[in-house]
LODOSE-624397 format. One line per field, with one value per residue (C-alpha): residue number from 0; residue in one letter; x, y, z. Coordinates in steps of 0.001 Angstrom, whole numbers, plus 500000, padded with zeros to 6 digits. Last residue first. Example, Ala and Ser with C-alpha at 12.3 -4.5 7.8 and 13.67 -1.06 7.14 Angstrom:
nr	1|0
rest	S|A
x	513670|512300
y	498940|495500
z	507140|507800
end
This chain:
nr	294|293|292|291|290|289|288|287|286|285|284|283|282|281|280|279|278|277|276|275|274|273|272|271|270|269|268|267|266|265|264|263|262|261|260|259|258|257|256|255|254|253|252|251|250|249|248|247|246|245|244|243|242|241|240|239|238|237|236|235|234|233|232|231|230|229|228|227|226|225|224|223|222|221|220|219|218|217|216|215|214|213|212|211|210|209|208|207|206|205|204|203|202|201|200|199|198|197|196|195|194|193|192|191|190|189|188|187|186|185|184|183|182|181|180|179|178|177|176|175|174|173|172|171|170|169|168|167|166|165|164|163|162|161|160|159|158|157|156|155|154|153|152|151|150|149|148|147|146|145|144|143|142|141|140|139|138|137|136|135|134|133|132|131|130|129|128|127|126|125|124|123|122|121|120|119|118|117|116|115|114|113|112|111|110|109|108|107|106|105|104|103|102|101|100|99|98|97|96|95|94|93|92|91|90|89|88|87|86|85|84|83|82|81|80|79|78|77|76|75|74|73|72|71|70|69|68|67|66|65|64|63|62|61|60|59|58|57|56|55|54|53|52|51|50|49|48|47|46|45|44|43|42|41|40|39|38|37|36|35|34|33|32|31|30|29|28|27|26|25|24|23|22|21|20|19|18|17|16|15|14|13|12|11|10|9|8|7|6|5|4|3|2|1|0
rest	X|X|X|X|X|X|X|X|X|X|X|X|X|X|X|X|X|X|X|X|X|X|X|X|X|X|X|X|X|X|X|X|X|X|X|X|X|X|X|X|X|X|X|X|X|X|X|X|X|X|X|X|X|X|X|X|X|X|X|X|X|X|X|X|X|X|X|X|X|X|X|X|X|X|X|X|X|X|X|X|X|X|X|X|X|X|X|X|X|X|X|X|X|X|X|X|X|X|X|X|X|X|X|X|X|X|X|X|X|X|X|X|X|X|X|X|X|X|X|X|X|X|X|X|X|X|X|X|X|X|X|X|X|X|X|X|X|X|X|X|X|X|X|X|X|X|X|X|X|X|X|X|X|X|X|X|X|X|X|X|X|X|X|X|X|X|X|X|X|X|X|X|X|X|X|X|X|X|X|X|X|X|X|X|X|X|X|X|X|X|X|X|X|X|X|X|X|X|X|X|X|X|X|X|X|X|X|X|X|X|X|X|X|X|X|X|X|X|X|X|X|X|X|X|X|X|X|X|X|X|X|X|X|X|X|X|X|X|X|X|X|X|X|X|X|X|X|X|X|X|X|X|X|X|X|X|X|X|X|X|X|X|X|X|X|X|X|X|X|X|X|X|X|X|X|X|X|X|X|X|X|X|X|X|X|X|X|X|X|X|X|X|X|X|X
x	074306|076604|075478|075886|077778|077030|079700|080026|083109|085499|087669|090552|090245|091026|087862|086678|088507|087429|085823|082567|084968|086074|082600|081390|084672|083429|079895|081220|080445|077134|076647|077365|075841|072373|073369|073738|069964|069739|068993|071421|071588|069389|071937|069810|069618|066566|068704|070371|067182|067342|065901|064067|066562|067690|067557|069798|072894|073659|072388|072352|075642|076886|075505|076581|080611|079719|078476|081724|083873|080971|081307|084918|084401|081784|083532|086930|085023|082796|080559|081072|079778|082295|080761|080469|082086|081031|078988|079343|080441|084203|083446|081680|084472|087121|085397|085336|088747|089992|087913|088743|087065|085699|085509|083264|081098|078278|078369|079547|080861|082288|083709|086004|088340|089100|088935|089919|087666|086270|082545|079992|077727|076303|073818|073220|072251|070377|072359|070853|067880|069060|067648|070983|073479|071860|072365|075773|076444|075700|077579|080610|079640|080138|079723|077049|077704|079808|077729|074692|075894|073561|072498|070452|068766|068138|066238|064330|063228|066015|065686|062491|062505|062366|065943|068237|071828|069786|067702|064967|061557|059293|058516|056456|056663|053901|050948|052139|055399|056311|054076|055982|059250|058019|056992|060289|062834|061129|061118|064898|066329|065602|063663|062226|060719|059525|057717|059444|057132|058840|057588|058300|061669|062791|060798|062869|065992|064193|062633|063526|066339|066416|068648|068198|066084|064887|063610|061363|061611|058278|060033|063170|066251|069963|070395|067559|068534|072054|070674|068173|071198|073119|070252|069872|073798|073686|070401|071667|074955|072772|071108|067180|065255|067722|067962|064309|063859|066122|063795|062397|065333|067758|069767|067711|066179|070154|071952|068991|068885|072813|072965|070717|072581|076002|078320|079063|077855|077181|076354|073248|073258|073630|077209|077147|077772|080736|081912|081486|083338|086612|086388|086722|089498|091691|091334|091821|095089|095957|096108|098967|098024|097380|094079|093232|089666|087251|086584
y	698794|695962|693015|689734|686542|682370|680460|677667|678013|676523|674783|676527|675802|677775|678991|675248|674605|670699|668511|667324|666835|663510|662564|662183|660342|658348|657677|656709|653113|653624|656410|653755|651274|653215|653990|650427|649599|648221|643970|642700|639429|640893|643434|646850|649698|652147|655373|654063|653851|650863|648281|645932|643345|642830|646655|646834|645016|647587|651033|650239|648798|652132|654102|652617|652769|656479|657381|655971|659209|661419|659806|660368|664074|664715|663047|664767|668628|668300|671262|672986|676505|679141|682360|685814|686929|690764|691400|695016|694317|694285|691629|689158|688764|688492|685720|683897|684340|683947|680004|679270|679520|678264|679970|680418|677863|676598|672958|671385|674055|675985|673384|672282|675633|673314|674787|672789|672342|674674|674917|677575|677977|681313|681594|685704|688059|690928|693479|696373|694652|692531|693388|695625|693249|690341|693381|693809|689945|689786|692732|690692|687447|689174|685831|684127|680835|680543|682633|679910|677206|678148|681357|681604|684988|686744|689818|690629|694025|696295|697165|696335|693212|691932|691174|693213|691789|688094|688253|687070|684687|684338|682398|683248|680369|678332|678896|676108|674673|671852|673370|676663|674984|673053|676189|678456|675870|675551|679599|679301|682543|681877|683362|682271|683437|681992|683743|681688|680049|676697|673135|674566|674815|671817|672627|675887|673875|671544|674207|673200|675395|678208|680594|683464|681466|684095|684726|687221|686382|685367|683735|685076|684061|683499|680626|678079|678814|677755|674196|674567|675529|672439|669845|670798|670418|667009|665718|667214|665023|662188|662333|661525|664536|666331|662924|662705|665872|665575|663273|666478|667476|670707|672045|672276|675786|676831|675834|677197|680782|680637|679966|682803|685072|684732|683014|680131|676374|675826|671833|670042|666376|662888|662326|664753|662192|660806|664279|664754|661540|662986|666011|664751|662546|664950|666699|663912|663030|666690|670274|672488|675557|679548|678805|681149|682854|682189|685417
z	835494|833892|832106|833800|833015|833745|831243|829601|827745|830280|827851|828840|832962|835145|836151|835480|838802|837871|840305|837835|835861|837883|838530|835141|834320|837137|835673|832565|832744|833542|830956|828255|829862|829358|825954|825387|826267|830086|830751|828628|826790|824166|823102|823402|820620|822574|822766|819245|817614|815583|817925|815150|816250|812643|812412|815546|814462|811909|812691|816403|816248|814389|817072|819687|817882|817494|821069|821984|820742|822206|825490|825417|823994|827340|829914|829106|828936|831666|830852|834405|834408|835078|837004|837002|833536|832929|829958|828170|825063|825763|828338|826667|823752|826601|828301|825220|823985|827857|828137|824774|821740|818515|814816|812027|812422|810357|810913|808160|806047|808628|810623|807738|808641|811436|815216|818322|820848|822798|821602|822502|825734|827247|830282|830659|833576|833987|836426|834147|832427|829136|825374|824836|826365|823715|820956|821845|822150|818731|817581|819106|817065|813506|811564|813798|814059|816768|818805|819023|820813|823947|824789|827441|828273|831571|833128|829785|828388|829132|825216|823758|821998|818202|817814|815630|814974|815970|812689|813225|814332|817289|820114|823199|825183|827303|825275|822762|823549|820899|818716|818736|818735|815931|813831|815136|814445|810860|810115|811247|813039|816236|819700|822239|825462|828619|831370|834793|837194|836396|834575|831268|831920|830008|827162|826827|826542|823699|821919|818364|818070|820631|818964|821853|825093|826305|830250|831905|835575|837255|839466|840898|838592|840085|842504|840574|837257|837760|838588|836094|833236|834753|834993|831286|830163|831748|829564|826620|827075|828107|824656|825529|824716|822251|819835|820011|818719|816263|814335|812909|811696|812237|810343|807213|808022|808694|805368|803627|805031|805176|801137|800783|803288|801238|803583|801222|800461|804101|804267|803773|805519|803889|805243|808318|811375|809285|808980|812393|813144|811375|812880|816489|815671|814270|817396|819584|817625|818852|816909|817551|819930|818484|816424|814316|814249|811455|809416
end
């Protein structure tokens, strides 16, 4: 069952779900729970075209140089790393460049084929159910785990089997959502609950993963962006066809010389900045988190 929220809900709240149901018009949603209607819901998740969208969205781009950045303090070469619900490869893709033996794993037969081309020889990916995933236990010294928990309905059992796969001391990058939960979020995106920066911590903990450090996921840059990301795209929908620039990371007003994402960013830079200073280990939307399993 989704959890309950314990805070009132905010105009930014009601904001938030109102432009992902604009973002979904078109899309499949979650009919029920039943594991047909999950099968489907989840191998049409994702599009092709999505690609793109992971490649070039600044807010993929930030989370990236994040992961790498924590990468770089914690995992030896050679490390034996899985990416658990890697979508279309995109994270993995970005590590392609390192020493590291890459593994992925997801529970969509089409994230697994275009991961899998996407990657070729440089990832092992393959298919499941993430309550019993295909590895030997104490088999990998660090997984990422990135939006994933929220939509699994029994997410401690999850993290179980994650604690089960790590070495002692292996180590775990986890990301879900903080903002507010709607019971609408299961249907159109597949989640049965959000968190906060104790819910989530606590969750890792009683299954055997102890909190080591808060990642910054730069919680005011990244819903104000978000919020403008809209009005680009709707330009770039509109005003961009006539151009024939109707990708919104190449939509550009011809009287300026970078696209309107580009601005965008430009013009967010000190928001950037500014959470980029948080104490995200006080912080209640710090839900990016770096923990380790215990020996």
């Amino acid at each position: 069952m989704a959890s309950r929220e314990t805070r009132f809900p905010q105009f930014s709240d009601y904001l938030a779900l109102y432009l992902l149901k604009l973002s979904k018009v078109g899309r499949k949603i979650l009919a029920s729970t039943e594991r047909e209607d999950c099968a489907k819901f989840y191998e049409q998740f994702f599009e092709q075209k999505d690609i793109k969208a992971y490649d070039e969205d600044p807010r993929m781009e930030v989370r990236r140089e994040t992961i790498v950045g924590c990468l770089q303090t914690i995992a030896p070469s050679e490390s034996d790393l899985l990416d658990v619900g890697c979508g279309l490869g995109d994270v993995l893709a970005g590590l392609t460049h390192t020493t590291y033996r890459l593994h992925g794993f997801d529970y969509s037969e089409f994230n697994i084929q275009v991961a899998r081309r996407r990657l070729g020889d440089r990832a092992e990916i393959v298919q499941g159910n993430i309550y019993e995933m295909p590895f030997t236990t104490a088999s990998m010294d660090g997984c990422l785990c990135l939006e994933v928990l929220e939509h699994i309905e029994d997410d401690a059992r999850a993290v179980r089997e994650i604690h089960r796969i790590l070495k002692p001391g292996g180590w775990l990058i986890a990301a879900v959502p903080y903002t507010y939960y709607w019971a609408q979020y299961l249907q159109l995106m597949g989640h049965f609950r959000h968190y906060t920066r104790e819910s989530f911590t606590g969750l890792l903990e009683k299954n055997g993963l102890v909190c080591e450090r808060y990642l910054p996921n730069y919680p005011h840059w990244h819903q104000t962006f978000t919020r403008r990301y809209v009005t680009v795209r709707a330009q770039a929908i509109t005003v961009g066809r006539l151009l024939r620039r109707s990708s919104i990371y190449n939509f550009q007003w011809p009287w300026q010389r970078q696209t309107a994402i580009q601005r965008l960013q430009e013009r967010l830079k000190p928001l950037l900045e500014y959470d980029g200073q948080l104490d995200y280990a006080t912080e209640s939307t710090s839900t990016f988190v770096l923990a380790r399993r215990s020996a």
